[in-house]
TORKOL-4160 file (C-alpha; in steps of 0.2 Angstrom, whole numbers, padded with zeros to 4 digits, m for minus):
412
<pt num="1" X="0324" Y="0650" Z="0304"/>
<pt num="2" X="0323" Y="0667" Z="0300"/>
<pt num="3" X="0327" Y="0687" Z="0304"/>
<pt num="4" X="0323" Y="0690" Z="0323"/>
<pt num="5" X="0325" Y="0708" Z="0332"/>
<pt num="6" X="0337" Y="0698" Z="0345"/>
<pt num="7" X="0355" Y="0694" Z="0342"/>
<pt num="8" X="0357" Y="0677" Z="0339"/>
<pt num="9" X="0374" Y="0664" Z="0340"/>
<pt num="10" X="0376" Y="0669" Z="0321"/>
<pt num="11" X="0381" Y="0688" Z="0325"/>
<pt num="12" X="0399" Y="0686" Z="0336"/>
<pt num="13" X="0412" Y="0675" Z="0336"/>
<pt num="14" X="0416" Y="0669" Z="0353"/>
<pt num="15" X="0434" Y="0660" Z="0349"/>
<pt num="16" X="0443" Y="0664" Z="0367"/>
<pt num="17" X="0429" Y="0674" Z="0371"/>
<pt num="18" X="0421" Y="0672" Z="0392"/>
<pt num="19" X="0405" Y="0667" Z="0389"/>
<pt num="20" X="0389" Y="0666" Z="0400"/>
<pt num="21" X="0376" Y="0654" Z="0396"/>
<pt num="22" X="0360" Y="0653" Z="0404"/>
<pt num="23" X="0348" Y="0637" Z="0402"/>
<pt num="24" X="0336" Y="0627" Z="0410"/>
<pt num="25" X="0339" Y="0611" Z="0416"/>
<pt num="26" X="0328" Y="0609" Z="0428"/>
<pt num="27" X="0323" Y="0591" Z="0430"/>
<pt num="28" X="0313" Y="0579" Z="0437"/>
<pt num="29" X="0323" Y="0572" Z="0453"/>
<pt num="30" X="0320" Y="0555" Z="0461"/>
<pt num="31" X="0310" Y="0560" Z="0478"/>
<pt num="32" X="0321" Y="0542" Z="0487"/>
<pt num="33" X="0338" Y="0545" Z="0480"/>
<pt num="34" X="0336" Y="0565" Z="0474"/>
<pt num="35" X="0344" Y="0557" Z="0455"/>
<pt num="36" X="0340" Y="0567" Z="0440"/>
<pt num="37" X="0325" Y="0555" Z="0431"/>
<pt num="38" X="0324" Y="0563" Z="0412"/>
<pt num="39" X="0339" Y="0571" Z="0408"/>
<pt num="40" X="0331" Y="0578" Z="0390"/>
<pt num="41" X="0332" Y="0595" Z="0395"/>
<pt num="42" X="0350" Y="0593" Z="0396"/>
<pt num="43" X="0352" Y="0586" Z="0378"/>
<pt num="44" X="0343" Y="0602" Z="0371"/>
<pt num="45" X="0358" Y="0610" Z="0375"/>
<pt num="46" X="0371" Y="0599" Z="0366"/>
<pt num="47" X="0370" Y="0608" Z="0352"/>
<pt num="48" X="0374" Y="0626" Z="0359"/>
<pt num="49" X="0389" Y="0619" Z="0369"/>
<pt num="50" X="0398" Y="0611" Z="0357"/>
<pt num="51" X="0396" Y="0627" Z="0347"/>
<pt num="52" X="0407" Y="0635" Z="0360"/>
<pt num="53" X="0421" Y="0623" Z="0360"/>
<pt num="54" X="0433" Y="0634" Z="0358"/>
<pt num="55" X="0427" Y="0648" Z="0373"/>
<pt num="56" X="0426" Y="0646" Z="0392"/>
<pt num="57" X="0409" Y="0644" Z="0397"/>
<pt num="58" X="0402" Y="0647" Z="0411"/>
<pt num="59" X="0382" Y="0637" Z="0415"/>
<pt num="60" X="0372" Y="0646" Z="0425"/>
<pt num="61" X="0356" Y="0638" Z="0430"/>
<pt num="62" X="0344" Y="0633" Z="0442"/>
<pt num="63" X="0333" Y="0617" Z="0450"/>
<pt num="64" X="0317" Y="0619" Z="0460"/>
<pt num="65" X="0311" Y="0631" Z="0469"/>
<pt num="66" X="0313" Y="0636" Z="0490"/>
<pt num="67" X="0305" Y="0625" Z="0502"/>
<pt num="68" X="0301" Y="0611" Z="0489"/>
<pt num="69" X="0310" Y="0594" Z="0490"/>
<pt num="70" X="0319" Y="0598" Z="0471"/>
<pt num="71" X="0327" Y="0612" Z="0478"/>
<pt num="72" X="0343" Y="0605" Z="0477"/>
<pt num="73" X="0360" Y="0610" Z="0470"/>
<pt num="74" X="0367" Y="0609" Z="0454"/>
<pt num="75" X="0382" Y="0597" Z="0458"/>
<pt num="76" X="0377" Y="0583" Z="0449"/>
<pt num="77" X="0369" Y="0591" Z="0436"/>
<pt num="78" X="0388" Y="0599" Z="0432"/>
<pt num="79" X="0392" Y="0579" Z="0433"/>
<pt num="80" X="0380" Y="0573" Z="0420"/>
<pt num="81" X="0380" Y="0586" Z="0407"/>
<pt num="82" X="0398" Y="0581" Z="0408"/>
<pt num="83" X="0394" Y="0564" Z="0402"/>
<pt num="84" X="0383" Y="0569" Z="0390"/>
<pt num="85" X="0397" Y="0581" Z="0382"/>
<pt num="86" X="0410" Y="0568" Z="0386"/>
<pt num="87" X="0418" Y="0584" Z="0394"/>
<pt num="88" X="0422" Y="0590" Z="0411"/>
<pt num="89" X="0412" Y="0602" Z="0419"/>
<pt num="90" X="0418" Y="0609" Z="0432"/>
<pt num="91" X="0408" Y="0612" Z="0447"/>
<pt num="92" X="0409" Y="0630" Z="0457"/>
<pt num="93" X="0397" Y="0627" Z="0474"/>
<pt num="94" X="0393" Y="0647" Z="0474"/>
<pt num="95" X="0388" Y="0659" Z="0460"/>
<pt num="96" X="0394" Y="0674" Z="0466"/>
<pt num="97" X="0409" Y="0677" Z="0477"/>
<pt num="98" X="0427" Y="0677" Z="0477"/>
<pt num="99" X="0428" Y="0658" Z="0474"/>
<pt num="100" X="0418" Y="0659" Z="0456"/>
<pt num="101" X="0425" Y="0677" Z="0451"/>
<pt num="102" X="0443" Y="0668" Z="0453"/>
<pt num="103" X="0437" Y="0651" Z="0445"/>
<pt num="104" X="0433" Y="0660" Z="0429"/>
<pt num="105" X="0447" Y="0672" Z="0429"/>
<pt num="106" X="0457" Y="0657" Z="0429"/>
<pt num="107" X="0446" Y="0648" Z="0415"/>
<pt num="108" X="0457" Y="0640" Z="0399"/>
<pt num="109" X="0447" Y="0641" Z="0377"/>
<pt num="110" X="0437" Y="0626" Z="0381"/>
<pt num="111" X="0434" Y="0624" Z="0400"/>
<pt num="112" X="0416" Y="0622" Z="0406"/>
<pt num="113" X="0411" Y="0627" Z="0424"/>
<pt num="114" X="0394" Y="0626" Z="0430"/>
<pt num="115" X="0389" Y="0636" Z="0447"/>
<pt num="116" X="0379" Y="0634" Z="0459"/>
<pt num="117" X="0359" Y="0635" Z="0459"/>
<pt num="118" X="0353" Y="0654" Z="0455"/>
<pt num="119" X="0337" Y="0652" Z="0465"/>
<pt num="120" X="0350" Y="0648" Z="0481"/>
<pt num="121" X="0350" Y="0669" Z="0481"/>
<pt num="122" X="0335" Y="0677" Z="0485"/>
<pt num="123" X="0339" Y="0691" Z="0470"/>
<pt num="124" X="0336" Y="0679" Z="0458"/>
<pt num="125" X="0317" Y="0678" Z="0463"/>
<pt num="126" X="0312" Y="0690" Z="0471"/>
<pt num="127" X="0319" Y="0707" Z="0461"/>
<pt num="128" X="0306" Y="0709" Z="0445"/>
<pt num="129" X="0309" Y="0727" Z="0439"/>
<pt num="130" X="0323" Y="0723" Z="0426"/>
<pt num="131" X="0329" Y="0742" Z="0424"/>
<pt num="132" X="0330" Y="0751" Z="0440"/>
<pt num="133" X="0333" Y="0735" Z="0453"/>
<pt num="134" X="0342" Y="0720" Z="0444"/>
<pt num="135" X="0358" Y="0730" Z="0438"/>
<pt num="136" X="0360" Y="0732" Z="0457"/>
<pt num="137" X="0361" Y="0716" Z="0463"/>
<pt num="138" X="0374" Y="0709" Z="0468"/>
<pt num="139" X="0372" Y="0693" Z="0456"/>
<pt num="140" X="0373" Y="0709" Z="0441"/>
<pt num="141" X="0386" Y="0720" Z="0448"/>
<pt num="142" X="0398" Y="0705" Z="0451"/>
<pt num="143" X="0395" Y="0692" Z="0434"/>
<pt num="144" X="0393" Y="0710" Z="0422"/>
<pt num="145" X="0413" Y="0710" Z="0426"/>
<pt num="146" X="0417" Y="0694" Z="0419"/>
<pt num="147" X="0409" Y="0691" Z="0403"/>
<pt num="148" X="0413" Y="0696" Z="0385"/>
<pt num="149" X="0395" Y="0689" Z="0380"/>
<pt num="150" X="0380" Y="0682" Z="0387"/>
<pt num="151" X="0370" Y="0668" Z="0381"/>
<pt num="152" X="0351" Y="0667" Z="0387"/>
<pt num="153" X="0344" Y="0650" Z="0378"/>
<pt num="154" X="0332" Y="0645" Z="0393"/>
<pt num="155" X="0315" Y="0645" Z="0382"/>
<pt num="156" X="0306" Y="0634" Z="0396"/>
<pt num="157" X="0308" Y="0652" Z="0408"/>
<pt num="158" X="0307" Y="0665" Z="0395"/>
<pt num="159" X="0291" Y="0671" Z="0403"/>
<pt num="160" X="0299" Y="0676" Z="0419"/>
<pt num="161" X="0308" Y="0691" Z="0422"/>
<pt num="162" X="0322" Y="0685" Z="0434"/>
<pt num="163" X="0339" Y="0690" Z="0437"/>
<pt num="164" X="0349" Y="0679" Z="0428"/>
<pt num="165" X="0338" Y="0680" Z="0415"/>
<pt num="166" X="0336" Y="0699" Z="0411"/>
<pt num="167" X="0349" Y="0706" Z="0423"/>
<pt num="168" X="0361" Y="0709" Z="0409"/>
<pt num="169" X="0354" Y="0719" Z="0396"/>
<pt num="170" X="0365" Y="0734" Z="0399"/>
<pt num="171" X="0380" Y="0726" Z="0402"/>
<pt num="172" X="0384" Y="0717" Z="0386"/>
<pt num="173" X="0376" Y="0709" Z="0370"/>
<pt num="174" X="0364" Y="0696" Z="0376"/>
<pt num="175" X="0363" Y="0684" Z="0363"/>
<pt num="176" X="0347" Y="0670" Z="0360"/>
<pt num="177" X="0356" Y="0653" Z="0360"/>
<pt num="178" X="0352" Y="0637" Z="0350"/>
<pt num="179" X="0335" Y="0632" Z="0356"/>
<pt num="180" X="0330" Y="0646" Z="0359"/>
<pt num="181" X="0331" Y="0651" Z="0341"/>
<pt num="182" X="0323" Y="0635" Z="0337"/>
<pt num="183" X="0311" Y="0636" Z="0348"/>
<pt num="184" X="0304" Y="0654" Z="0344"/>
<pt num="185" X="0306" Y="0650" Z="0324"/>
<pt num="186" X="0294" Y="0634" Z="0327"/>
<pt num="187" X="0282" Y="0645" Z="0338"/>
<pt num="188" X="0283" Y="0659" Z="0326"/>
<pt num="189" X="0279" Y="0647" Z="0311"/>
<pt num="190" X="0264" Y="0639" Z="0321"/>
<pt num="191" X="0256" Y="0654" Z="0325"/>
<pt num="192" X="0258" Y="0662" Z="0308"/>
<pt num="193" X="0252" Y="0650" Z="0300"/>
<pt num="194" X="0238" Y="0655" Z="0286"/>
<pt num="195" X="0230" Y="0634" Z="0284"/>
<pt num="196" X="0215" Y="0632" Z="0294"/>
<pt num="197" X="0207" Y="0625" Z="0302"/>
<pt num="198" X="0220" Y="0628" Z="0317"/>
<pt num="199" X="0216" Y="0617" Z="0334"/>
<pt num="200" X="0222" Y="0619" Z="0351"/>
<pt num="201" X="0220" Y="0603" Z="0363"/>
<pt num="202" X="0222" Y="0609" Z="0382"/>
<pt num="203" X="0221" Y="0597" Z="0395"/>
<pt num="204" X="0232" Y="0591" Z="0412"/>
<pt num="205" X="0228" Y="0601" Z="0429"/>
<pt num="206" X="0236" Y="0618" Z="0427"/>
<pt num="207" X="0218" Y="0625" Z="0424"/>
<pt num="208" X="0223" Y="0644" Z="0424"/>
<pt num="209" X="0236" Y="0641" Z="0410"/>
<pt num="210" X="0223" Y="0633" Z="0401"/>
<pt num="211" X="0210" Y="0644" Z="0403"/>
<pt num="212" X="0222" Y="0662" Z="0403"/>
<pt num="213" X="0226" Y="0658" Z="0385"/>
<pt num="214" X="0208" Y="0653" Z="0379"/>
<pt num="215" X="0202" Y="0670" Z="0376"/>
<pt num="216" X="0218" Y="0677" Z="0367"/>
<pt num="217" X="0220" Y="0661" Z="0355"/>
<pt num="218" X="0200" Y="0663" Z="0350"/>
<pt num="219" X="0199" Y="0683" Z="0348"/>
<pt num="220" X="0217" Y="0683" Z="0338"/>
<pt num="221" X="0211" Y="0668" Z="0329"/>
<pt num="222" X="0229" Y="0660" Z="0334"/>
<pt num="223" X="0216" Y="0645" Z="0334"/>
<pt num="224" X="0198" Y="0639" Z="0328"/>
<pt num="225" X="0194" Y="0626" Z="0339"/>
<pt num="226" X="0198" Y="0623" Z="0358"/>
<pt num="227" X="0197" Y="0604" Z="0364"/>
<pt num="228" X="0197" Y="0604" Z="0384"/>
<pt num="229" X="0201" Y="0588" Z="0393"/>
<pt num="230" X="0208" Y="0586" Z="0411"/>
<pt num="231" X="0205" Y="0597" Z="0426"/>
<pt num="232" X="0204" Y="0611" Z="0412"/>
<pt num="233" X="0188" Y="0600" Z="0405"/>
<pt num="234" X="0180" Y="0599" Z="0421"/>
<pt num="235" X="0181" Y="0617" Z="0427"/>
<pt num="236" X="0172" Y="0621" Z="0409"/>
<pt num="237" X="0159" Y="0608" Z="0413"/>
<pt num="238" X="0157" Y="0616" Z="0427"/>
<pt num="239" X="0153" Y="0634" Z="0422"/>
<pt num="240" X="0142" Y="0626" Z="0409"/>
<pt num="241" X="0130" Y="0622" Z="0422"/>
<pt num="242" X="0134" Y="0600" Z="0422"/>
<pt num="243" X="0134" Y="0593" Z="0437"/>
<pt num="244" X="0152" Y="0588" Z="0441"/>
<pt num="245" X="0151" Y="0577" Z="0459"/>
<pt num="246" X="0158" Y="0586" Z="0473"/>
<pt num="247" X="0175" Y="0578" Z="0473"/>
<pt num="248" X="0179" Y="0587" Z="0456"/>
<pt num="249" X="0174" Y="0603" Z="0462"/>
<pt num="250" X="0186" Y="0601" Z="0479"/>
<pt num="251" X="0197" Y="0596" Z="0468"/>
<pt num="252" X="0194" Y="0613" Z="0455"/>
<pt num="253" X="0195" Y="0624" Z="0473"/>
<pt num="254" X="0212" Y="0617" Z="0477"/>
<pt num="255" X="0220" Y="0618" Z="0463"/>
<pt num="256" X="0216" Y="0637" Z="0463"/>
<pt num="257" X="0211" Y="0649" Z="0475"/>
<pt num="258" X="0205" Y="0660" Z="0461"/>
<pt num="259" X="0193" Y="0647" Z="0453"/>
<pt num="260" X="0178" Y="0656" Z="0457"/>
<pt num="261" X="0187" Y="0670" Z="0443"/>
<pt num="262" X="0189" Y="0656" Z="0432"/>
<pt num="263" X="0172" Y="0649" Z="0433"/>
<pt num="264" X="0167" Y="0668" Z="0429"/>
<pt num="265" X="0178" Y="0668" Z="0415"/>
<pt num="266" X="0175" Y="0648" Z="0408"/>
<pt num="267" X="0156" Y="0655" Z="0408"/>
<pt num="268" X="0158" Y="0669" Z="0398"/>
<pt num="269" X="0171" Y="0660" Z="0385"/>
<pt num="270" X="0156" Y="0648" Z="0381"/>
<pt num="271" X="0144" Y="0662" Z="0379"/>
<pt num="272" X="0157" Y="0671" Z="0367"/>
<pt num="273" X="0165" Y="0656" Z="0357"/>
<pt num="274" X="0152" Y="0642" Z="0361"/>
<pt num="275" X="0153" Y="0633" Z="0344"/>
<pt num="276" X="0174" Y="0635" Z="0344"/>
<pt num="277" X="0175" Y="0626" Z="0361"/>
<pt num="278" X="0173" Y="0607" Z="0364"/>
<pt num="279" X="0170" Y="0599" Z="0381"/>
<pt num="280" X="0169" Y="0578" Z="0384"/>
<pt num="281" X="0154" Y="0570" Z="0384"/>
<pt num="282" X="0157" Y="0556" Z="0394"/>
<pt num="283" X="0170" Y="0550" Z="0406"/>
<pt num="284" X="0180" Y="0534" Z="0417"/>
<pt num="285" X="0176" Y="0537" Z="0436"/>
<pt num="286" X="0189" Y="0535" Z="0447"/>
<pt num="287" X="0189" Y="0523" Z="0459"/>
<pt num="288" X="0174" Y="0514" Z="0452"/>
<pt num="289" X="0181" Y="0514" Z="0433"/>
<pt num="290" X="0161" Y="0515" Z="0429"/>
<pt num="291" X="0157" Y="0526" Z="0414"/>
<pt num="292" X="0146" Y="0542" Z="0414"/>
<pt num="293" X="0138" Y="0554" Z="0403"/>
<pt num="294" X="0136" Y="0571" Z="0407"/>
<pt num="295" X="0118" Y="0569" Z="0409"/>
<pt num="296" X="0118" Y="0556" Z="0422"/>
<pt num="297" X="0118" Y="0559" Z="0442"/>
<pt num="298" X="0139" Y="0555" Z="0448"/>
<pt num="299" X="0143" Y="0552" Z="0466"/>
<pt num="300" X="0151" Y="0563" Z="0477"/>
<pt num="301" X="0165" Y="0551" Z="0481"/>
<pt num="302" X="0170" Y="0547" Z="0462"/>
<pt num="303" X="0184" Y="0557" Z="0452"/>
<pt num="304" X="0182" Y="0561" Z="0432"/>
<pt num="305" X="0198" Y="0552" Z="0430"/>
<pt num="306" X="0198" Y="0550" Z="0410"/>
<pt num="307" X="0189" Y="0554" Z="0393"/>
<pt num="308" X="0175" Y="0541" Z="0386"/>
<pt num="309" X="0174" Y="0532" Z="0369"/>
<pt num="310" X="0160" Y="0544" Z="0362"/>
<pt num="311" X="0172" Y="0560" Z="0369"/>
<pt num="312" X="0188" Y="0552" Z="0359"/>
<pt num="313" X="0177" Y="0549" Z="0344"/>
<pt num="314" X="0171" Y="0567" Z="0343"/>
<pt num="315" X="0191" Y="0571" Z="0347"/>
<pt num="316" X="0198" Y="0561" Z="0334"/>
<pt num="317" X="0187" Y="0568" Z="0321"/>
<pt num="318" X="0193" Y="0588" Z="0323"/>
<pt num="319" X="0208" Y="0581" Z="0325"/>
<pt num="320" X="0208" Y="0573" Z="0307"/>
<pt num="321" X="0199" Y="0587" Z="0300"/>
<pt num="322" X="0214" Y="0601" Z="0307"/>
<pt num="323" X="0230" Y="0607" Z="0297"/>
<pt num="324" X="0238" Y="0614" Z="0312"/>
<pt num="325" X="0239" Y="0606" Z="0329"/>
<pt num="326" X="0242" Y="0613" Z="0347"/>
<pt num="327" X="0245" Y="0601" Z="0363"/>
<pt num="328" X="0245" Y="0606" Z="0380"/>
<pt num="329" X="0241" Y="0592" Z="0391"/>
<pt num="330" X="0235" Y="0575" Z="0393"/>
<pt num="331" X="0216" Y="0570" Z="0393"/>
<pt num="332" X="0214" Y="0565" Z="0411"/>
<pt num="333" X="0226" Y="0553" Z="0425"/>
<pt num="334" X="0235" Y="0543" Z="0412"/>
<pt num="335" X="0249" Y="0539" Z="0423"/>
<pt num="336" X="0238" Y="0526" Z="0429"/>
<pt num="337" X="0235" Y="0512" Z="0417"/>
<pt num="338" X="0216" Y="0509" Z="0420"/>
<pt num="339" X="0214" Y="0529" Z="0414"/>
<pt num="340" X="0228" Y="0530" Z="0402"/>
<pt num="341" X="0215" Y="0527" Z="0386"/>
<pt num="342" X="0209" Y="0543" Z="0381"/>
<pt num="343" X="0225" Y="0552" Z="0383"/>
<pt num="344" X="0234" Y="0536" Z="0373"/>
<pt num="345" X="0221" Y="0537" Z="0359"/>
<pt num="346" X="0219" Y="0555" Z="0356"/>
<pt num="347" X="0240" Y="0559" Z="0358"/>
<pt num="348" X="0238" Y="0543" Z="0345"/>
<pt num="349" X="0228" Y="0550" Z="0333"/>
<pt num="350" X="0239" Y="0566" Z="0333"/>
<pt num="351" X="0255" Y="0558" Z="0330"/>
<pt num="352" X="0244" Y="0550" Z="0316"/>
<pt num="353" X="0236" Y="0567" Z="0307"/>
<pt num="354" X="0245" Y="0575" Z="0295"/>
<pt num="355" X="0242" Y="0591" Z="0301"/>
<pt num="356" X="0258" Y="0600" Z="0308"/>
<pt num="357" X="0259" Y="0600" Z="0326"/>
<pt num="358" X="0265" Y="0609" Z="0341"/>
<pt num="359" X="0268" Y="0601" Z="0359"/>
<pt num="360" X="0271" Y="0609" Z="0376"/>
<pt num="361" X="0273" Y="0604" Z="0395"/>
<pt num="362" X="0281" Y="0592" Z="0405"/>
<pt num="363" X="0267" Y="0581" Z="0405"/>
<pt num="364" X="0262" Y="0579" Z="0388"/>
<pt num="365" X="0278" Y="0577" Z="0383"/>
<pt num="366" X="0282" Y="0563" Z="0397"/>
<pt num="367" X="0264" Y="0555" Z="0391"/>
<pt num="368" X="0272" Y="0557" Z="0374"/>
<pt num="369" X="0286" Y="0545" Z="0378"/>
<pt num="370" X="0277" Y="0535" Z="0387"/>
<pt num="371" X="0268" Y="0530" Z="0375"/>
<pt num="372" X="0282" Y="0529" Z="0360"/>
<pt num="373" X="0276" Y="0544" Z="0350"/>
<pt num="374" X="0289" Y="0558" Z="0351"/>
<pt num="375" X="0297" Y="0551" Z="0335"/>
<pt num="376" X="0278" Y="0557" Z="0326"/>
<pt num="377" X="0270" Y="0568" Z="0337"/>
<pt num="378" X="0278" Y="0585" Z="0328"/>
<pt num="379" X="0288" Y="0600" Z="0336"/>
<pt num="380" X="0291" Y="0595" Z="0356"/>
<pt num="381" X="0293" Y="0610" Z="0364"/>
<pt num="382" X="0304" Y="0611" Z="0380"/>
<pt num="383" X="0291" Y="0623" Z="0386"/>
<pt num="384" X="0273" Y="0623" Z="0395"/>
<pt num="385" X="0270" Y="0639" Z="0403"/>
<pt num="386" X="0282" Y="0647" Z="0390"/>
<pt num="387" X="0276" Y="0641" Z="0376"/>
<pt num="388" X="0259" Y="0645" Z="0381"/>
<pt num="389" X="0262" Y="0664" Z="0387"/>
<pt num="390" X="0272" Y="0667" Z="0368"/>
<pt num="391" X="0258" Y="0658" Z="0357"/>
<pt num="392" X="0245" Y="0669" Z="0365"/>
<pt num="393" X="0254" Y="0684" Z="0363"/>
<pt num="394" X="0257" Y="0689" Z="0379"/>
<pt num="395" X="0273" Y="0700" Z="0385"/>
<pt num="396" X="0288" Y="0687" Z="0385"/>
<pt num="397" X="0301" Y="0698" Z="0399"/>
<pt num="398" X="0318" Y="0688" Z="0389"/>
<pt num="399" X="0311" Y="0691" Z="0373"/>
<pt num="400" X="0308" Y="0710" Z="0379"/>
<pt num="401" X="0327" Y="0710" Z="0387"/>
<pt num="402" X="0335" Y="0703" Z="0372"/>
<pt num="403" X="0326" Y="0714" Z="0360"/>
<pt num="404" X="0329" Y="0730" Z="0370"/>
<pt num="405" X="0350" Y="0722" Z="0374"/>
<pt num="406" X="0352" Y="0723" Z="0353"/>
<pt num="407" X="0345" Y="0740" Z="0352"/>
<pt num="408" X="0357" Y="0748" Z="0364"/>
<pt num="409" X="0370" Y="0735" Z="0356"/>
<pt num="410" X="0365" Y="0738" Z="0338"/>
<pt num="411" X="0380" Y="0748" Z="0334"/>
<pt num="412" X="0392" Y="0736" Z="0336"/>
């Protein structure tokens, strides 16, 4: 896709060659029986496996994080993305340690292990200064022993600077896999992009993903026009002055402890860019399904659970109008059928625009499938926060490592 100042799966030859490859397969689990749900993440990384037939690989990776009911280890995830490569994977229940040091020693051209959950070691989260405190952990000093190279291609965490992830820049070339390639030449091409006009369409309940990348995509000109819908929608509505109904409001303050910040900064955004950002006019209330206009009273007890008809018509028309697209999140709580509409039409009429498009985050792209459109929807990221930290040019810790790795590497 292009000349990047990372090394990329072009540069070496790994033919018999020990080779670390971190990626993100962190998946939705079954809360009853704790099964992986959507195993898409795991074909994303078909196509960097099979490139390495002929090494010894070893997957490290993680799933969930401590103290939530995901936080599980990676057994049978070793198990499935053995299926899916029609392969064994060996599965090693520790990352660092005389069992995993002697399982790779031991590895064959060809064999596959997978260890154990990084997030089980506290280094993995808790130790953020890349330079001075990684190299000295004890996930660093033991696995910079083992490997010949080291694959990062887990563009879903590239905006986290985590051990396993940026640990290894001064031990040996770090080198951007498959997706994440693909995933930075799409990106790149997106926000390059010279055709305007350029609209970004932010919805779902992370409001300070939403919000944190307003000001950057408006004052870069990454975009034109900012369509809010969801939690994000409301929180604007909010600073706007519009009544909202005190359930949406407690809803806004537990989402985020910091939403009084946010108000501050939704306010000042519509005083900056009011003609570039567009808010629903009407809504479906939850539990009563009644429609209401933002002019209107709203009871206390009643949620803004989807976007109206007027609101998808004004939508679908920037939507028409645009020649590059941005998606980051559904319209409103479309996993229930009575408030699935808007997020069904306006995800419809995108996969319908012939404008070209870019989609992120776990629930736009499981609203995606729901509905059938990933075959027309455009590029389908496999990140959310990720995607969103790099489109709005803020500092990417991997992308950093990896760039920094090929400069002390460079000579080879």
């Amino acid at each position: 896709m292009g000349n990047f100042p990372f090394y990329t799966m072009d540069d070496f030859e790994f033919k018999g060659k020990r080779v670390y490859l971190r990626i993100d397969i962190n998946s939705p689990l079954n809360p009853i029986t704790g099964e992986i749900v959507d195993d898409s993440r795991f074909r994303h990384y078909l196509d960097t496996i099979h490139e390495l037939n002929d090494s010894k690989v070893v997957i490290v990776a993680h799933q969930g994080r401590p103290g939530d009911s995901d936080f599980v280890s990676l057994k049978q995830h070793a198990r499935h993305m053995g299926r899916l490569l029609g392969r064994e994977v060996k599965f090693v229940d520790s990352m660092i340690g005389a069992q995993p040091e002697r399982a790779i020693k031991e590895m064959k051209d060809g064999d596959i292990i997978m260890l154990e959950n990084s997030r089980f070691y506290s280094e993995e989260l808790l130790i953020k200064n890349i330079d001075a405190e990684q190299e000295n952990t004890y996930i660093v000093k033991q696995l910079s022993k083992l490997f010949d190279y080291y694959i990062i291609d887990a563009f879903p965490a590239i905006h986290r600077a985590q051990t396993t992830l940026t640990g290894f820049q001064n031990a040996a070339p770090n080198i951007a896999g498959r997706l994440m390639e693909n995933e930075i030449g799409n990106i790149e091409k997106f926000k390059n992009s010279k055709v305007h006009p350029k609209l970004a369409i932010m919805g779902g309940a992370k409001i300070s993903d939403a919000i944190k990348a307003s000001r950057p995509f408006l004052e870069k000109h990454i975009v034109d026009n900012i369509i809010y819908g969801g939690v994000a929608a409301n929180i604007f509505l909010w600073a706007s002055g519009i009544e909202i109904g005190k359930k949406n409001k407690e809803f806004i303050q537990k989402q985020d402890n910091n939403y009084k910040l946010l108000l501050a900064e939704c306010k000042s955004l519509l005083s900056s860019y009011k003609d570039h950002i567009f808010l629903p006019e009407d809504f479906v209330l939850n539990p009563s399904l009644k429609e209401w206009k933002i002019d209107e009273d709203i009871p206390d007890n009643e949620l803004l659970a989807d976007i109206g008809l007027n609101s998808i018509k004004i939508f679908s028309k920037l939507i028409e109008n645009a020649k590059n697209i941005f998606l980051n999140g559904p319209m409103g709580m479309y996993e229930i059928n009575d408030y699935s509409f808007g997020t069904r039409e306006i995800f419809n009429e995108i996969s319908q625009a012939t404008a070209t498009k870019i989609v992120g985050g776990g629930h736009t792209v499981n609203a995606i499938n729901e509905f059938g459109l990933s075959k027309s929807i455009g590029y389908i990221s496999t990140g959310g926060g990720a995607l969103i930290n790099y489109l709005s040019g803020e500092p990417i810790p991997v992308i950093e490592s990896l760039i920094k790795n090929r400069e002390k590497f460079g000579g080879m």
